[in-house]
C-alpha positions as CSV (number, residue, x, y, z in Angstrom):
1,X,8.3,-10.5,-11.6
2,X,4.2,-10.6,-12.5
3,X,3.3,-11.1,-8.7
4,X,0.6,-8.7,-7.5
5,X,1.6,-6.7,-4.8
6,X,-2.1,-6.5,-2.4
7,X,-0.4,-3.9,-0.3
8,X,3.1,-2.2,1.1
9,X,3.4,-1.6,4.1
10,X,5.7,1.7,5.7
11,X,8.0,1.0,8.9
12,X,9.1,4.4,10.4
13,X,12.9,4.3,12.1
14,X,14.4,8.3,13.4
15,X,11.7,9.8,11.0
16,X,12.5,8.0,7.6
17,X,10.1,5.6,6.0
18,X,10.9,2.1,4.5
19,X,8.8,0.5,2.6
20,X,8.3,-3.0,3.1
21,X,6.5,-5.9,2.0
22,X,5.9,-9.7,2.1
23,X,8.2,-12.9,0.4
24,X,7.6,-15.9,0.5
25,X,6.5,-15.0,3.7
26,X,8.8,-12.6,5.0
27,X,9.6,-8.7,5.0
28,X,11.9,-7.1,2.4
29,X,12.9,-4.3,2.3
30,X,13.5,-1.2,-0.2
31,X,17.2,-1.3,-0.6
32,X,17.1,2.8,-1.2
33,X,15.0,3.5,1.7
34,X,17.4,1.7,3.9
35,X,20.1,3.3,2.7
36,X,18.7,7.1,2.8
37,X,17.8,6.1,6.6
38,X,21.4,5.5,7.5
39,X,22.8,8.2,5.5
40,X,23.1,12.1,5.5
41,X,23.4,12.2,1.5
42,X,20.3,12.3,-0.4
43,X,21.0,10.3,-3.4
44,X,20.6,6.8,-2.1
45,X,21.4,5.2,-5.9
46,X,24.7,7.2,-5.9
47,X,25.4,5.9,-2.5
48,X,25.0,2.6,-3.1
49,X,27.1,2.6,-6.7
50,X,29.8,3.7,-4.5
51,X,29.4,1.4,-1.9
52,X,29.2,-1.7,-4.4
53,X,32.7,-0.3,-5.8
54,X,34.3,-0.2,-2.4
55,X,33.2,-3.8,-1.0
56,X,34.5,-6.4,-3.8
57,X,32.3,-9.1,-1.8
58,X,29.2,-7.0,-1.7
59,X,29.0,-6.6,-5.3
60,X,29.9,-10.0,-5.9
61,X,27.1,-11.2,-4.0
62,X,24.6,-8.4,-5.0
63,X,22.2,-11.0,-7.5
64,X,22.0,-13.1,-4.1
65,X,21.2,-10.5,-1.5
66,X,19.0,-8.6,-3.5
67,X,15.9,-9.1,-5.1
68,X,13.8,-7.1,-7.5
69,X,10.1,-6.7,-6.4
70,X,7.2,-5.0,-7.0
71,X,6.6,-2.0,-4.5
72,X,3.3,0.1,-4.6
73,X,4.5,3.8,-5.1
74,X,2.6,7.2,-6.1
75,X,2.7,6.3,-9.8
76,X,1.7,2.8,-9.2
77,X,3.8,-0.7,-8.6
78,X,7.4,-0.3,-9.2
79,X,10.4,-2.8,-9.7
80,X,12.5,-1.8,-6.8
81,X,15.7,-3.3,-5.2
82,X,14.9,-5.4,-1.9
83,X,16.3,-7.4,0.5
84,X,15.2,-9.6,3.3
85,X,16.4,-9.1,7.1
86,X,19.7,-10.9,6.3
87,X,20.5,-9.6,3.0
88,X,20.2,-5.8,4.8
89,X,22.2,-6.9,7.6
90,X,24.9,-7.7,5.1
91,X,24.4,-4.2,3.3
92,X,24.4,-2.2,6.4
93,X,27.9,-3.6,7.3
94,X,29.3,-1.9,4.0
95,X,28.2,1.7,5.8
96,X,29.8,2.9,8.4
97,X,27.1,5.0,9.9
98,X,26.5,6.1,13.8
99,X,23.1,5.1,12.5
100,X,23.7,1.5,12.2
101,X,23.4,-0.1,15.6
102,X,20.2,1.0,16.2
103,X,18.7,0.6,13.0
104,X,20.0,-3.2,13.0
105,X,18.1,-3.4,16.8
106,X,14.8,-1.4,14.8
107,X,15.5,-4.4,12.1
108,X,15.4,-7.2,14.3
109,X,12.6,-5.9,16.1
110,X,10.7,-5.8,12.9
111,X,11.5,-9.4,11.7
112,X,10.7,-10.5,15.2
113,X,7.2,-8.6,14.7
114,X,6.2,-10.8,11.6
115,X,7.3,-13.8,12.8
116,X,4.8,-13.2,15.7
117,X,2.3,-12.1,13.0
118,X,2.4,-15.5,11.2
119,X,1.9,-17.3,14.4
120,X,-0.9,-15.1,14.9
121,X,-2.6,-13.5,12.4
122,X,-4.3,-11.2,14.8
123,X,-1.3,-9.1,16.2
124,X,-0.6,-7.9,12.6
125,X,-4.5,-6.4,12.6
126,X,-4.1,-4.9,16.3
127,X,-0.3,-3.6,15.5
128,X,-2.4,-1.7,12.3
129,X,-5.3,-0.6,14.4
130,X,-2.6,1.2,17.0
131,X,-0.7,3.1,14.2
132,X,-4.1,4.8,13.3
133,X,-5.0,5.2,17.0
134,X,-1.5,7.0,17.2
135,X,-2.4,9.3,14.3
136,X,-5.5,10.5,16.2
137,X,-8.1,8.3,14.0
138,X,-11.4,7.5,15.6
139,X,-12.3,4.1,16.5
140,X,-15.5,4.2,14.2
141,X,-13.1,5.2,11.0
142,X,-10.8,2.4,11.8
143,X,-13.6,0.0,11.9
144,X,-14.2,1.1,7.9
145,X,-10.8,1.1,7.5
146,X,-10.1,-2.2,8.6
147,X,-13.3,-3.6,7.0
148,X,-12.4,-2.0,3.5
149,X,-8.5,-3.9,3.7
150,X,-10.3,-7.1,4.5
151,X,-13.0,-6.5,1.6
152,X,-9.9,-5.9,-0.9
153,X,-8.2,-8.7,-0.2
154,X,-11.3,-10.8,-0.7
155,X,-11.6,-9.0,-4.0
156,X,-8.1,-9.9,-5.4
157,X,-8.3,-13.1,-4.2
158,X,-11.7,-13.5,-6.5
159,X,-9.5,-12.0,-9.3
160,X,-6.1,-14.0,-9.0
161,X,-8.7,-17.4,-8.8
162,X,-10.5,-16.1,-11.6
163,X,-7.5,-16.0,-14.2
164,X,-6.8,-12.3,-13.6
165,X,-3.1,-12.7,-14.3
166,X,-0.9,-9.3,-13.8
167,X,-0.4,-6.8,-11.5
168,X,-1.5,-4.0,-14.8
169,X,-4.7,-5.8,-14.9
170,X,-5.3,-5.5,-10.9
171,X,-4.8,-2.0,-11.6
172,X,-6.5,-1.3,-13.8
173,X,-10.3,-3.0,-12.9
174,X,-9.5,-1.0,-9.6
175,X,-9.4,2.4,-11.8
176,X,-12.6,0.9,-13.4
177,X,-14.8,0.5,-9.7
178,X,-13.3,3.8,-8.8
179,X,-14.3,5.6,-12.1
180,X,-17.8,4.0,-11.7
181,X,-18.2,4.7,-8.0
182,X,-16.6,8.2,-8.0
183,X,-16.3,9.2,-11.3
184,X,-12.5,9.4,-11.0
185,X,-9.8,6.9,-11.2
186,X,-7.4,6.1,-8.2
187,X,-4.4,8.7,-9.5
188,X,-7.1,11.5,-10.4
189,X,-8.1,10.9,-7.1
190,X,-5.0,11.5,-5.7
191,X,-4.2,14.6,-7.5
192,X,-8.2,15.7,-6.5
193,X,-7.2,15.0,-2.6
194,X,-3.6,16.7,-3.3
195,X,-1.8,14.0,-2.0
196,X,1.3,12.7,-3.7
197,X,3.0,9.5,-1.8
198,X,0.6,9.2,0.7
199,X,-2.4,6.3,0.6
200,X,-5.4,7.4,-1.1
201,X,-7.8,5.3,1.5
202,X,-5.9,6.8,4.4
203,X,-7.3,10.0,3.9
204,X,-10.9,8.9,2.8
205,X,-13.2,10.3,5.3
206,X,-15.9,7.7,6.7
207,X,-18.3,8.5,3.4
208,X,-15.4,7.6,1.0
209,X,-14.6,4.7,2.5
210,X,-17.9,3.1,2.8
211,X,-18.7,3.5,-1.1
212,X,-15.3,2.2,-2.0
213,X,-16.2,-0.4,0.2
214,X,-19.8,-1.1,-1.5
215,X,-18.3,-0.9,-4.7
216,X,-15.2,-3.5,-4.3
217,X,-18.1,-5.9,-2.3
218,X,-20.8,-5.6,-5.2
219,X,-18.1,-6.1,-7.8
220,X,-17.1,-9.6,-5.3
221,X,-20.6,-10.9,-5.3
222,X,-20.8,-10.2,-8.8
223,X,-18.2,-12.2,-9.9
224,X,-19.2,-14.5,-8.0
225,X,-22.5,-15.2,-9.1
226,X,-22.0,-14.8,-12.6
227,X,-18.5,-16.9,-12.3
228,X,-16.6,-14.2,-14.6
229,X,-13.6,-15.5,-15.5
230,X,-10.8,-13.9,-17.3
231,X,-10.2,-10.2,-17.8
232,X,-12.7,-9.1,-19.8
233,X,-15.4,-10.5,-18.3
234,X,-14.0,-9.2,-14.5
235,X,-14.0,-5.8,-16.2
236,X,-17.2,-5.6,-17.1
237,X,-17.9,-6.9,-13.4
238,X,-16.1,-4.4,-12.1
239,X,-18.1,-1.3,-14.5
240,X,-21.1,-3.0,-13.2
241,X,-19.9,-3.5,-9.3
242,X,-18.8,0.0,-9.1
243,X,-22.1,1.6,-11.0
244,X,-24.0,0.2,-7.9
245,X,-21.8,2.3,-5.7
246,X,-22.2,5.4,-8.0
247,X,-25.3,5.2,-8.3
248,X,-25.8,5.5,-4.4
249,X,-23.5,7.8,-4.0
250,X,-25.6,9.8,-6.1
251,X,-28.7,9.3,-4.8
252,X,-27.6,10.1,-1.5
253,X,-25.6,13.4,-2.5
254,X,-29.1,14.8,-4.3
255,X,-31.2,13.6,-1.1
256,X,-28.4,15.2,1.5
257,X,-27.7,18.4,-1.1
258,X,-23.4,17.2,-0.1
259,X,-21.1,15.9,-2.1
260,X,-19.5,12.5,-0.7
261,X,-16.1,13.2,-2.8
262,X,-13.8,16.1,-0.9
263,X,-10.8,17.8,-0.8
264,X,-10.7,17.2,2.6
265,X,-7.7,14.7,4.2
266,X,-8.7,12.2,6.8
267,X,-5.5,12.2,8.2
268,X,-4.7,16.1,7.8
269,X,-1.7,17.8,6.7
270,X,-1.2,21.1,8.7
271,X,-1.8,22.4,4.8
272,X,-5.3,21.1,4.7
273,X,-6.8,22.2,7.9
274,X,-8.2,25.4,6.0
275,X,-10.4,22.4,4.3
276,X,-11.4,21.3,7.4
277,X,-15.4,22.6,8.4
């Protein structure tokens, strides 16, 4: 499957994360991240062998319950196992886990959540704003948060009508506005902000987020006006979209004698507070 994945989204249930995203508009669900949540084993793929062996009518029905989508992971999208509210009701009755009654209530709460959403588009923004409340974020940061997830999606949306066709080639004009706006690519990034599974924009400080920002919107009104289409010609819109973010970014770290890049996490692990001024 070529779809591009815009985002994945991380439900929390007893301290475990599954990963979700949107279907044909609808969550699904990691199959493995379900699985390690009900489960005291650590080998979710093991797990679920075993279980397919032990319910005939599971694995008979696996091709229909489960779907393979692309899921955004440390080391980029992934092909993982998913399955829709229904299809991980029918998995969860294949483990018998004290776990399982109130992860299906957790479930149906969630599926309940995104109906609401797609009624109202609104809740989904305010249900996103809380979760960084929670995690001590300041208002100001989530406005640039916030701001920054509606100027990406504006941005693929100007790809995906502009005959950008894979989820490889989303990738990699993003590594291009980052390299010109930062002078590293996403995954360097990463590995310069020591952060592994995490989101890299989550732990931007307000600096960081505002030139990714002015990068990703000049590479938008660039395509625009120039009416790029294709890859090639949206690459060269993104060099030139992020050079007008790195060349601020510069400008401003030789007038304020600071880097805007850092070490530092927004959100901090107790590991990074030394980084902290």
């Amino acid at each position: 499957m070529d779809e591009v994945v815009k985002n994945t989204k991380i439900s929390i249930f007893k301290g475990k994360k599954v990963r979700k995203r949107i279907y044909k508009n609808e969550w699904w669900f990691v199959v493995e991240d379900v699985v390690l949540a009900l489960i005291n084993s650590g080998d979710a793929k093991q797990y679920i062998q075993r279980m397919r062996l032990r319910d005939p009518e599971l694995k008979k029905g696996w091709v229909q319950i489960v779907h393979t989508l692309l899921i955004e992971t440390v080391g980029g999208n992934q092909k993982m196992n998913c399955a829709n509210t229904e299809g991980v009701f029918r998995i969860i009755q294949s483990i018998p886990s004290p776990k399982a009654e109130p992860f299906k209530r957790w479930l149906a709460r969630v599926g309940y959540e995104r109906v609401q959403e797609i009624e109202d588009p609104e809740l989904a923004s305010k249900r996103v704003r809380a979760i960084y409340k929670a995690k001590g974020c300041s208002d100001s940061w989530i406005e640039k948060r916030m701001r920054g997830i509606a100027i990406r999606e504006e941005l693929t949306d100007e790809w995906k009508n502009r005959d950008v066709g894979s989820n490889r080639e989303y990738a990699i004009l993003t590594a291009e506005i980052s390299k010109a706006t930062f002078g590293m690519t996403p995954s360097q990034y990463k590995k310069y902000k020591r952060l592994k599974r995490e989101n890299l924009r989550d732990h931007m400080t307000d600096l960081e987020l505002i030139f990714s920002m002015l990068g990703e919107v000049a590479t938008t009104e660039i395509n625009k006006n120039k009416d790029t289409q294709g890859f090639d010609e949206n690459k060269k819109a993104a060099i030139e979209g992020g050079g007008v973010a790195g060349r601020a970014r510069k400008d401003l770290e030789v007038k304020s004698g600071k880097k805007v890049t850092t070490e530092r996490n927004y959100l901090k692990r107790p590991e990074d507070r030394k980084l902290v001024k």
